[in-house]
N, C-alpha and C positions, 0 to 999 in steps of 0.2 A: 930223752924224748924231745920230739921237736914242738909247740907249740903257737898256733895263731891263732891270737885272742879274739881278732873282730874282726869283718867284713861288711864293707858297705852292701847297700842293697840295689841290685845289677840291675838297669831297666834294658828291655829290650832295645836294640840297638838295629837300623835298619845298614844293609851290606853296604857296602861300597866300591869304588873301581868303575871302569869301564871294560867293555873287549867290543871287538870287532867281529861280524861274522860273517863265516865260510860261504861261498860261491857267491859274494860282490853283495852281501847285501844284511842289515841289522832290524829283524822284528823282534824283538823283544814285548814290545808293546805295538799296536796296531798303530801307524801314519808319522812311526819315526823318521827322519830321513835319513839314505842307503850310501856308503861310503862302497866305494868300488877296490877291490883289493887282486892284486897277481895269482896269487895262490889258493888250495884249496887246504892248507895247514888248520885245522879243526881247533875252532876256539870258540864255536858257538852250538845252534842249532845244530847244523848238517853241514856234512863233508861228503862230496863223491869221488873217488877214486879213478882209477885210470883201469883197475879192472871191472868196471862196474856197479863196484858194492857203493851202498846207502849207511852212511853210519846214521844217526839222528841222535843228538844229543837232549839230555835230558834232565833239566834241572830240579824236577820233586823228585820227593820220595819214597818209595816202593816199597810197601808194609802188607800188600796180599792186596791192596785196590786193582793193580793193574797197569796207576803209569806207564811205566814202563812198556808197553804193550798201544795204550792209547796215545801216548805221545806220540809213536814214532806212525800211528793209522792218520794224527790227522795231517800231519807231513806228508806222509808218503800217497794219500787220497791227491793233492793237489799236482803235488812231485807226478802223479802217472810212473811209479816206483814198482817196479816189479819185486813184492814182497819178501820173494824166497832171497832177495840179495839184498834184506835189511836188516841193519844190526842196531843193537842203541848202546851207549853209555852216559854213565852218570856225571853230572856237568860238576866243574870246582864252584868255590861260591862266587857267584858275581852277578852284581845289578842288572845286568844283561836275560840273566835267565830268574828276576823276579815276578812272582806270582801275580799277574795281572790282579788279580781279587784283591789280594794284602799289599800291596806295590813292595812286597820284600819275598825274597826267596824263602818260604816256606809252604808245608801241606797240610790241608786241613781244612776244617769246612766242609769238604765236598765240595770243591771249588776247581782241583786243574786241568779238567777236562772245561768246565763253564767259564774259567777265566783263559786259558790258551785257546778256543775253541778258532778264534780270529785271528790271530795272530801266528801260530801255528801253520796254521792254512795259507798266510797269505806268507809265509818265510817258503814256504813248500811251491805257490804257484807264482813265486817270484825267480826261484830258482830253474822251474821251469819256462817262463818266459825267456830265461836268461840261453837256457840251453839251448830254445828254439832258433831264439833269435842268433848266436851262433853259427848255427846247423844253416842257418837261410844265408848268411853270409858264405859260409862257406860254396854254398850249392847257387849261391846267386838269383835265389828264388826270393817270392815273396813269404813270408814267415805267415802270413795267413794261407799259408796253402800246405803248412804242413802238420802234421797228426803228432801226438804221443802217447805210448802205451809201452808196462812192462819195461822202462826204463830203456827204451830206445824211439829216438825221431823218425819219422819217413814222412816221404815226400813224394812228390809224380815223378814218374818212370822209374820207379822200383828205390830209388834213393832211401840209404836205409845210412842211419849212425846210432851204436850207444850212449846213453849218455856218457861212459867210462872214457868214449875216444874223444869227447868233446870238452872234459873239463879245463882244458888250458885256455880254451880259445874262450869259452864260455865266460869265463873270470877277467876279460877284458871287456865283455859286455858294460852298459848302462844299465844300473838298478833302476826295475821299473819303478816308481815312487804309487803304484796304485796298483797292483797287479789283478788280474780276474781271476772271480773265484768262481768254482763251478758250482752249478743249481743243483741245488742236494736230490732232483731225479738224476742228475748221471752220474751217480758218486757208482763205485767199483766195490770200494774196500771199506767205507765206513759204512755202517751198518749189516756188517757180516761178522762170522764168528769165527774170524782168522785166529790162528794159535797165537797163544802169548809165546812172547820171547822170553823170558825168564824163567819159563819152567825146566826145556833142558838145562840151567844152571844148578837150578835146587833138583831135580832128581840126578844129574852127576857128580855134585857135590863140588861144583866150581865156584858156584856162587859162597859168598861172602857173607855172613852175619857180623856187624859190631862184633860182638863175643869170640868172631874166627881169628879175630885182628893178632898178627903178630910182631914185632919190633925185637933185633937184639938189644939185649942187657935188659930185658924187660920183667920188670916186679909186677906181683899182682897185691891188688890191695882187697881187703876186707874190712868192712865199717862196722864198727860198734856205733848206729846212726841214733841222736839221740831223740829219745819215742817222745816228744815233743818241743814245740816252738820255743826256743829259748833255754830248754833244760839245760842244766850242765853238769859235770862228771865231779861225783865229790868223794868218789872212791874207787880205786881200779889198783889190779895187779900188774903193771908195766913189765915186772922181774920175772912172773910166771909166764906172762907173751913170750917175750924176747928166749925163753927157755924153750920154746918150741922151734925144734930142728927145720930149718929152712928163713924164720924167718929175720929180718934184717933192720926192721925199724917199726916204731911206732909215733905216729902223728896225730896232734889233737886241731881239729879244725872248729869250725863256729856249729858244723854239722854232726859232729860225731870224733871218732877216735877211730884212726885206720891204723891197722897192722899191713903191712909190708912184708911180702915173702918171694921165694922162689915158684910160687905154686900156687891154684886155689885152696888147695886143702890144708897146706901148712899155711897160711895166710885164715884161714878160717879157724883152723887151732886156736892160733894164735889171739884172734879175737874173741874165743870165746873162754879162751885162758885169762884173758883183760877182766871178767867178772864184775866188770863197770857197773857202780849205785850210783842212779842218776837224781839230783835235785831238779825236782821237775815244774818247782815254783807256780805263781796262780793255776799251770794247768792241773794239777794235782785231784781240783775239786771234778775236773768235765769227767762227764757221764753223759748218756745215752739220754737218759729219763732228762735231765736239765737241758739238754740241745731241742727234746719235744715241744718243751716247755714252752722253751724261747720264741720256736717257729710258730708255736701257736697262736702266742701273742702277737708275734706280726701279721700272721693270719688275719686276725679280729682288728687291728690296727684300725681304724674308721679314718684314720689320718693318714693314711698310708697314700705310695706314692701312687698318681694315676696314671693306669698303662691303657683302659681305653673307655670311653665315655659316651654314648648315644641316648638319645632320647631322656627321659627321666623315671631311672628304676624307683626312686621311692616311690613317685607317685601312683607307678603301673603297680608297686608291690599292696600299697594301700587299697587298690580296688578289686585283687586279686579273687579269682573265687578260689580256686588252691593253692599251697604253697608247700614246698618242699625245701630240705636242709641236707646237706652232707659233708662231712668233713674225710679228706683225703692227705696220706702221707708216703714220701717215698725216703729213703735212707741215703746216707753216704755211700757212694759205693768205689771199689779200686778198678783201677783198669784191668788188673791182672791179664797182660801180654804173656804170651807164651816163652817170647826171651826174655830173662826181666833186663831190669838196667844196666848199662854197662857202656864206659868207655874207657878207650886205649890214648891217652897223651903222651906226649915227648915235649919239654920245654928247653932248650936249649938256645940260651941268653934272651935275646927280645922276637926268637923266633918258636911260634907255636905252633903242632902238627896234632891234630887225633883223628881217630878211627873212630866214626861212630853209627850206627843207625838213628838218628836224629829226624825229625820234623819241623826242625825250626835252622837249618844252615844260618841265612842271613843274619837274624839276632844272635845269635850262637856265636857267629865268629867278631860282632861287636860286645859281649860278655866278657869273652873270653881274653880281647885285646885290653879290658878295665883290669881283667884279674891277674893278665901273665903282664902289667906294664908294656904293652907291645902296641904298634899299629896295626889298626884291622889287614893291612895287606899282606902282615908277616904271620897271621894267621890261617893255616892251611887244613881244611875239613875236608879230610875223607870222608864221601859219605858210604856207607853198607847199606846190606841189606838188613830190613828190620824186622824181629819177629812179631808183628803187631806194634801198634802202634796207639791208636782209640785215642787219637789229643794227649796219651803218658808222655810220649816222646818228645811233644812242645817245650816240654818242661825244660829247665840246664842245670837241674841239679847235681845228675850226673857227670857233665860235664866242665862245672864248675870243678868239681871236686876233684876229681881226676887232672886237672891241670894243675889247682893248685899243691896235692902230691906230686905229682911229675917237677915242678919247681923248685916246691920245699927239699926234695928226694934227690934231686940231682939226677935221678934215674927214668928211663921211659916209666908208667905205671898203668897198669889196665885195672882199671877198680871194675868191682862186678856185685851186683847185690845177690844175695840171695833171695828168694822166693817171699823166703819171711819179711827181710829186708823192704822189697819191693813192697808188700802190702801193708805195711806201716810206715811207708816213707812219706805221707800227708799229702798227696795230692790227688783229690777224690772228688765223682759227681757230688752236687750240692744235694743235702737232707733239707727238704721241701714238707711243706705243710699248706693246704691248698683247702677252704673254706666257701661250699656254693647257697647259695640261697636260689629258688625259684621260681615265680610266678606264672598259674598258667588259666585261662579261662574254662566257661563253663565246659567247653566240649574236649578240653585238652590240648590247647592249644599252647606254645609255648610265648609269651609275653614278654617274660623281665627277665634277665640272670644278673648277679652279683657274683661276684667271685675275690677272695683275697687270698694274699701269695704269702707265705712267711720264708724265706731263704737267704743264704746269704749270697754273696756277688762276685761273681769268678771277673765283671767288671775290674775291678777294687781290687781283685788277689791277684788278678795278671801280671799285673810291675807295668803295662803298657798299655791300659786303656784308665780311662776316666766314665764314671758315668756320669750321664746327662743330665742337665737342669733338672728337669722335669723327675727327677729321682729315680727312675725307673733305668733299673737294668736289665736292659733287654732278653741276657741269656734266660733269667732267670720267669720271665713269664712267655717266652717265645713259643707259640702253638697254643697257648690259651688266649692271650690278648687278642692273639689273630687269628681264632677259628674263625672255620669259614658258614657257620648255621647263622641263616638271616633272624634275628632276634631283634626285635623294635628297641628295646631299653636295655641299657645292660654299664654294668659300672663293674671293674677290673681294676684292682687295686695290687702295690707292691710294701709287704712291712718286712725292708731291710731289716736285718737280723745277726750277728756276728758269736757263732759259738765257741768259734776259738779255729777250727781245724780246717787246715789249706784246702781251699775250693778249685776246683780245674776243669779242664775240658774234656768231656767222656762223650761217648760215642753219642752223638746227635743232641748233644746237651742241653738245654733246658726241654727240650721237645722229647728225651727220653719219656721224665713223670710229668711233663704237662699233656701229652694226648693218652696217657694213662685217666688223669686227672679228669679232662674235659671229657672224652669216650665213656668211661664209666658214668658221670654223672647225667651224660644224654641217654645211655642205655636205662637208669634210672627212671629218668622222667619218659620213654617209652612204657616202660613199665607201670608209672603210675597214669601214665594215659588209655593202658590197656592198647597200646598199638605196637606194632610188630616194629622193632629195633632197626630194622632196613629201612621200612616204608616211610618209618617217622623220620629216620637223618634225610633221607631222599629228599622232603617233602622240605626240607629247611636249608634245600641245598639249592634252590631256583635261582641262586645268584654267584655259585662258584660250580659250574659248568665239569671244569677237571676234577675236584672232587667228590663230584657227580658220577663220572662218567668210568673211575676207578671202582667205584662205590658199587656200582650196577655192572660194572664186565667179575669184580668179585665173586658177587652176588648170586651172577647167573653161572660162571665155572662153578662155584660150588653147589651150586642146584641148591642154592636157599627159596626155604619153602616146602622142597623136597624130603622126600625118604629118607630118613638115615636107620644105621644098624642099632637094633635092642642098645640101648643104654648109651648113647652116643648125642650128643647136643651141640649146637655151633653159636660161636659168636661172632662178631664184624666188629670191625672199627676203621678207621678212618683218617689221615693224616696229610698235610704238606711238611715236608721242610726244604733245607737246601734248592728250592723249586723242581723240587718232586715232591709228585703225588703218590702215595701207595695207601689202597683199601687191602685188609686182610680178613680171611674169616679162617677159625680155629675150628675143630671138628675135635673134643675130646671127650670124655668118660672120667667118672671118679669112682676109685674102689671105695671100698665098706671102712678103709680106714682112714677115708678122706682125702688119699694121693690122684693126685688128677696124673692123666695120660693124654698128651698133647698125638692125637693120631694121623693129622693131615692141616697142612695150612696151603690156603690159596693165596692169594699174592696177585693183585693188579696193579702195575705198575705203567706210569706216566711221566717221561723224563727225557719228554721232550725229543729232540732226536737225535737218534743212538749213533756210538760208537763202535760196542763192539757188544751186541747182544748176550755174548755167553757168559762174558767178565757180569753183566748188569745182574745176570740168573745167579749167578756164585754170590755176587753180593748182597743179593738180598736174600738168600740162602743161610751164608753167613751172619748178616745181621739181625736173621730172625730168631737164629742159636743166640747169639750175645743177649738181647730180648729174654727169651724166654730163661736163660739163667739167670737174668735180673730181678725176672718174675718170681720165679720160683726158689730161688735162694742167695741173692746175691745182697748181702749186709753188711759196713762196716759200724761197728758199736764200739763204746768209749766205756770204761769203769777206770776209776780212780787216776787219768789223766792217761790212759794207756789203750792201745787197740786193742781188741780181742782177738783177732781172725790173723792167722800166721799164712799156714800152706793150703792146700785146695783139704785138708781134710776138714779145716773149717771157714774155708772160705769156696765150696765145692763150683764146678762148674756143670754143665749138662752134661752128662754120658752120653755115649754113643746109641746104648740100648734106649734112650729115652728120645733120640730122635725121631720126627715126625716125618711122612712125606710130605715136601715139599713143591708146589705148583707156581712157576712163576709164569704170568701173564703180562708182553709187553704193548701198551699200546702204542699205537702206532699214529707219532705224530711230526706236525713240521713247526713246532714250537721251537727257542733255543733250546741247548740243554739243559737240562738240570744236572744235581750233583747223583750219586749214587753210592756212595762209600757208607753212608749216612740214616738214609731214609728208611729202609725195612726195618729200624728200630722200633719205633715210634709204636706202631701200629698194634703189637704183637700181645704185649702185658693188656691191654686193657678187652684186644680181642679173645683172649684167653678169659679175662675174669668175666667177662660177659656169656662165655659160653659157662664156666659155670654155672652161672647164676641161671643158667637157664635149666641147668643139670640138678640143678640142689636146689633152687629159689634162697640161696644165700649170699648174699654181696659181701666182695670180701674189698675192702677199701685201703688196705695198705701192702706197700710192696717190703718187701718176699710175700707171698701169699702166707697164712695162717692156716695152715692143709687144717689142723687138730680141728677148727670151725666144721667142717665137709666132713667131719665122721657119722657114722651111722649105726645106731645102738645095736 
């Protein structure tokens, strides 16, 4: 057996390098200056060819958002690119294609449409000056006298060129250093529902998953991963592994014990032939009920850190004529991505190569240059396509791992978790505990809120951020510090809390259970105002306009107010994140045994302005399902230092028969954009428990919901 005892602990690492780019000119980031180059050899943004085609290169990552589809819209919008001759591929890693938002090549956030929205465009309507101005030299004309459309120049008296005939001449052009971008009334192609380009890949089975990756000589690995922080192995069968046909090695890492095979499934024998007893040391004692505990206490924390501070809630509490109290919790939960983890390495001396569906390139390839002793340049990431992604993918665990077998091994290695694997591998939204208090005068008016956070801090667990002075970590109260109801007094507190188990980035992260949190406790105190849950957010919304304005186009597609069918009840809620707005209201029913049925969700959405309208309907379509399996059953829990929840049979996800129709509403605006991968989360859990509550007059305050509560004798 091969053995590494210790590994340092890897801090993200921003890319390195430079490149130059294709048709005379480098935006990477908006007002850099443009080196002018001969050729149209593709080493960046965009390539045009000599038969006309549009490549657009594409440095994020394509996990079901769309990239791939809006990158090459807001290129090709300025370009005047005649669509059906645009192609895109996936860029190497290089500082050149980093994420204006992170200044490092990664995705996430809901950020690469809001962070390339500029830059983008102006790499597009640079290259098109470039072509024009060409096109005029050629023709001897003036370059203001000539049009482009569909990826060809014209000119007076019928003067007509493609771009394809003009790319030599074009590439001797002067990069413009400020290029004009068009006014988003005469855009063509952004804001339509042009076909994505990567779907004929996934329905002909050309496209790529991480998991499709192949390499000869290549072993596959399977991890005995150890089920907590620090545990280590103080008993295993190495002789019973190795006895399983195919397999070829066994490696103990700081993460687990990987078996090495010809195969998955002889590689997975093999690991479960290992019958690894793990010393799981202090974690031993974590449990579910002690992680409550904790967060409650920092809930209550009076000392805790300040995240936002107006007027003076004690004193407004003190002269209160009512006051209300509620306490709110939301749980760990796993990404569970539909592919789970997996990557493909080859280490071969000081030179690294993998395959991966990854979210994080840039730091990825400075990790990986600490753990294989190499320089970041000799570090080469394939990126794939990823099956999901939800912030799992940021992670490099897997891709630590998987180099350093491919190193120790001699051999390429594809390590691949399995499902179980994936949902106890530790990096999970943060188990929140959320404490309101509320002041409101005689006629129900809303006065004072108090609010405290108990969670711990994906700041702190990142490897690459710090939190602030002021103690407060932003992920971790984001969407409550900053609702948007005008409230005179109000004190928002944070009691950092540390239960033991790795905190990460899941889908619209702290804003998942804080607009659960905040939503529920306003539909509350509607309720104890005896005013209608619409009327009353409306009425506290006179100073954020766009959550307004979601709020009320919601409202009125669902006919709140209106008719609904025998047994049938709706709830609303309300959210920004990513700089989208989206209001939802829920239209469900609960049976006699307390199972609620989500029957229709509406969906206004505000995300500034659009890309590509159909990709926006998909994802918030999508992120309403992710949502509502949160709501309804999505838990991870801890006994005696171990997970409980393995495959979907008890970690389940929404069924098909339990989907809702869906309405999405886009407004129509000339704001930037906002993100969209992101924001239909938020909205959905607390839209749902407020429709029950409407349904049962029972408030259900912790997520998974507690169906057994909604039974009826």
């Amino acid at each position: 057996m091969t053995t590494l005892t210790s590994t340092s602990r890897r801090d993200f690492l921003k890319a390195g390098g430079s490149a130059a780019l294709v048709v005379g000119f480098a935006l990477p980031m908006a007002g850099r200056a443009l080196a002018a180059v001969s050729t149209f050899h593709p080493n960046a943004w965009v390539r045009i060819t000599p038969d006309n085609r549009v490549t657009v290169i594409c440095g994020s990552s394509e996990m079901g958002q769309g990239v791939l589809t809006a990158i090459p819209m807001l290129l090709a919008e300025e370009l005047d690119a005649d669509w059906n001759l645009v192609a895109v591929e996936q860029a190497p890693v290089d500082k050149a294609f980093n994420n204006p938002a992170f200044g490092m090549q990664a995705t996430g956030g809901s950020s690469t449409v809001r962070g390339h929205w500029e830059p983008l465009r102006k790499a597009g309507a640079a290259a098109r000056e470039m072509l024009v101005a060409a096109a005029a030299a050629q023709w001897k004309v003036e370059a203001s006298t000539l049009r482009t459309a569909k990826s060809v120049v014209t000119g007076p008296g019928g003067l007509s060129a493609t771009y394809g005939s003009l790319v030599e001449a074009a590439a001797q052009q002067k990069v413009p250093e400020a290029p004009t971008l068009k006014d988003p009334k005469d855009f063509t192609l952004l804001g339509t529902g042009v076909r994505r380009l990567d779907t004929p890949l996934k329905v002909n089975g050309t496209g790529k998953f991480g998991i499709d990756a192949q390499v000869p000589g290549l072993l596959v690995a399977v991890m005995a991963r150890a089920p907590a922080k620090d545990a280590k192995p103080k008993k295993m069968d190495e002789a019973k592994a190795k006895a399983v046909k195919g397999v070829r090695q066994v490696i103990t890492l700081p993460t687990g014990v990987a078996v090495l095979a010809d195969g998955y499934w002889a590689a997975k024998k093999g690991r479960d032939a290992l019958a690894v007893e793990w010393d799981l040391g202090p974690a031993a004692a974590l449990d579910s009920a002690g992680v409550t505990a904790m967060l409650d206490e920092g809930a209550r924390d009076a000392a805790g850190a300040v995240a936002r501070e107006a007027g003076s809630a004690t004193t407004a509490f003190s002269g209160a004529a009512k006051k209300l109290e509620a306490r709110y919790e939301a749980p760990y939960l796993a990404h569970a991505c539909m592919e789970p983890m997996n990557c493909t390495a080859r280490v071969s001396g000081d030179e690294v190569e993998i395959w991966v569906g990854t979210q994080s390139q840039g730091p990825v390839q400075g990790i990986l240059a600490q753990v294989a002793q190499a320089t970041p340049a000799k570090v080469k990431i394939n990126t794939m396509l990823l099956g999901g992604g939800f912030g799992r993918r940021f992670a490099p665990d897997f891709t630590i791992d998987a180099t350093l077998l491919s190193k120790i091994s001699g051999k390429p290695v594809k390590l691949i978790y399995s499902r179980e694997d994936d949902t106890a591998a530790g990096f999970y939204r943060p188990a929140s505990v959320a404490r309101f208090e509320a002041a409101m005068d005689g006629s129900g008016g809303l006065t004072a809120l108090k609010a405290g956070v108990g969670s711990p801090s994906i700041m702190a667990a990142s490897g690459f951020m710090k939190i602030p002075p002021n103690g407060v970590d932003s992920f971790a109260v984001e969407g409550l510090a900053d609702h948007p109801y005008d409230i005179p007094h109000q004190r928002i507190t944070y009691g950092r809390r540390e239960p033991g188990p790795q905190v990460w980035f899941w889908r619209s992260v702290g804003h998942s259970q804080n607009a659960f949190f905040i939503e529920g406790f306003i539909d509350e105190l509607a309720a104890e105002a005896k005013k209608d849950p619409y009327e009353f957010r409306r009425a506290l919304l006179g100073k954020s306009p766009r959550h307004k304005g979601v709020l009320e186009l919601a409202a009125n597609k669902a006919g709140w107010g209106g008719a609904l069918p025998a047994g049938v009840s709706r709830g609303i809620a309300v959210a920004e994140s990513f700089g989208t707005y989206v209001a939802e209201v829920a239209e469900i029913s609960v049976a006699a045994d307390g199972t609620p049925k989500v029957h229709r969700v509406v969906a206004a959405v505000d995300c500034g302005m659009t890309v590509n309208p159909e990709i926006i309907r998909r994802q918030i379509e999508g992120a309403i399902v992710y949502g509502l399996t949160a709501a309804l059953y999505g838990r991870i829990s801890f006994k005696g230092g171990r997970v409980e929840q393995g495959n979907f049979d008890t970690y389940p996800m929404l069924r098909i028969t339990e989907m809702p129709k869906v309405e999405v509403h886009i407004v129509q605006s000339s704001e930037k954009p906002g993100g969209i991968g992101e924001p239909g989360t938020p909205p959905i859990a607390p839209a749902l428990a407020n429709a029950i509550f409407a349904a049962t007059g029972k408030r259900l305050r912790s997520l998974p919901f507690d169906t057994s509560m909604l039974k009826r004798a």
